[in-house]
N, C-alpha and C positions, 0 to 999 in steps of 0.2 A: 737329450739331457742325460748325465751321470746319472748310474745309479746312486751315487751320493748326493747330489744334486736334487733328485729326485724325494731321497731320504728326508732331506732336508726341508723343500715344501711340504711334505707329509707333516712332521712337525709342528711347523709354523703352521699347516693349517687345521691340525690340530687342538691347537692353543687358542688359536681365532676362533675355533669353534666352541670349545669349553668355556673361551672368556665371554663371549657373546649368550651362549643359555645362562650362564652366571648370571650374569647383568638385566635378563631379561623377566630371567622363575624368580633370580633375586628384588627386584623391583615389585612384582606381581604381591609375593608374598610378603615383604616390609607395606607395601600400600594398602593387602587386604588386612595383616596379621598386626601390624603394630600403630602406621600412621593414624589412617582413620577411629583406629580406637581411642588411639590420646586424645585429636583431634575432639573426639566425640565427649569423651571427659575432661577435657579444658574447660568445657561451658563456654565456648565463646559463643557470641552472637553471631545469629542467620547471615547478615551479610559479610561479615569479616569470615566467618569460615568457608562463606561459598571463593572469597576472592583468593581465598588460601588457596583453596582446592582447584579454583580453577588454573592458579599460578604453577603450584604442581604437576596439572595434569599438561600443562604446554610445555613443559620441561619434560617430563618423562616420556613423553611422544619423540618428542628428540630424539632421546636421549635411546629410548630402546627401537625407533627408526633404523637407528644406525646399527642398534647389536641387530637387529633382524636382517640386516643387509649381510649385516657379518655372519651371519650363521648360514644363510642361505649361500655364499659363495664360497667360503670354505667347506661345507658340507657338500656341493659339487666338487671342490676339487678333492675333496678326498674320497666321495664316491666312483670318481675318475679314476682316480692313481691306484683303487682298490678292486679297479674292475668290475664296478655295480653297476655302472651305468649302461656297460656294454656286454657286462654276461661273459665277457673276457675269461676270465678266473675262473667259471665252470661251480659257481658256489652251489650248493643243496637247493632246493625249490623251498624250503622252511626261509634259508637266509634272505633271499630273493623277495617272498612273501611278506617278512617280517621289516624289509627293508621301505618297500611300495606301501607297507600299511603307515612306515613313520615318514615318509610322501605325504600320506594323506593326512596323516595329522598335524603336518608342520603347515599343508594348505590351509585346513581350519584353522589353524594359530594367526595366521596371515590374515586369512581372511576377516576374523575377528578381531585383530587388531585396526584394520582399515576400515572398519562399519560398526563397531560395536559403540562406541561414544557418538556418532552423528544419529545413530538411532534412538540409541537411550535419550539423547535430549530431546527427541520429538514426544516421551511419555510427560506426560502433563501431570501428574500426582506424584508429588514430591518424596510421600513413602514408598511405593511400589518401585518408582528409578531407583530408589535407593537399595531396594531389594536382587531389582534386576543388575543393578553396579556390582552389588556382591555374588549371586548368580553367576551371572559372566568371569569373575577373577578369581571364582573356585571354580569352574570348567576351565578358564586358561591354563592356570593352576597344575589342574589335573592329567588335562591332555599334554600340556608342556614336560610333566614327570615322566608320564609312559613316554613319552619319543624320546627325552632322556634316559629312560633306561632300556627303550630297543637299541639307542646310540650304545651302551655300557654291553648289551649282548652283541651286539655288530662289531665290535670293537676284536682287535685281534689280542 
């Protein structure tokens, strides 16, 4: 491939990557920071808000399914084309370091996304899940920001 060719998936899979944590810290934080609070001051009734929520929460598994696809393949190919993946480029042991730690933190985010609602519903007290609901999507939250902003240090 060109190097402008090359330029160019850079780019675009740059874009795919940004659009994709958008989509996904932005969903995290509208669902812990805005929805469930309205929701929660509407006063609706137990089972009309569960069917709300639960309608929501099949939609947005979707929906950030797909950004988490997105991010996970353009962040391969632009740890590729930047020479992360293979040490290519000769970077610092800091960069290297700081790179593998936001590896690990984007595993946890995965991994939390693919277990963390099959388990919650196995908690049988309806306060405590609701606690651990929120738990869980301020740790998402949080670990989603720092590997967001080792992406903004990594970034050239």
């Amino acid at each position: 491939m060109s190097s402008a060719t090359l330029a160019w998936v850079h780019r675009v899979a740059v874009f795919v990557h940004v659009a994709g944590v958008i989509v996904w810290l932005g969903a995290v934080a509208y669902h812990l920071l805005i929805l469930f609070p309205a929701l929660r001051a509407a006063g609706i009734e137990r089972p009309a808000y569960y069917a709300v929520v639960r309608a929501i929460k099949r939609r947005l598994r979707v929906v950030i399914g797909i950004a988490i696809v997105a991010i996970i393949v353009s962040g391969l190919v632009n740890a590729e084309l930047r020479g992360l993946l293979n040490g290519a480029n000769g970077y610092a042991p800091l960069v290297r370091h700081l790179f593998y730690a936001k590896l690990v933190v984007v595993g946890v985010l995965v991994v939390t996304f693919l277990t963390a609602l099959p388990l919650l519903q196995r908690v049988s007290v309806p306060k405590l899940r609701g606690r651990l609901f929120k738990a869980v999507h301020v740790g998402v939250l949080l670990l989603g920001l720092f590997a967001a902003a080792v992406g903004v240090i990594l970034s050239r």
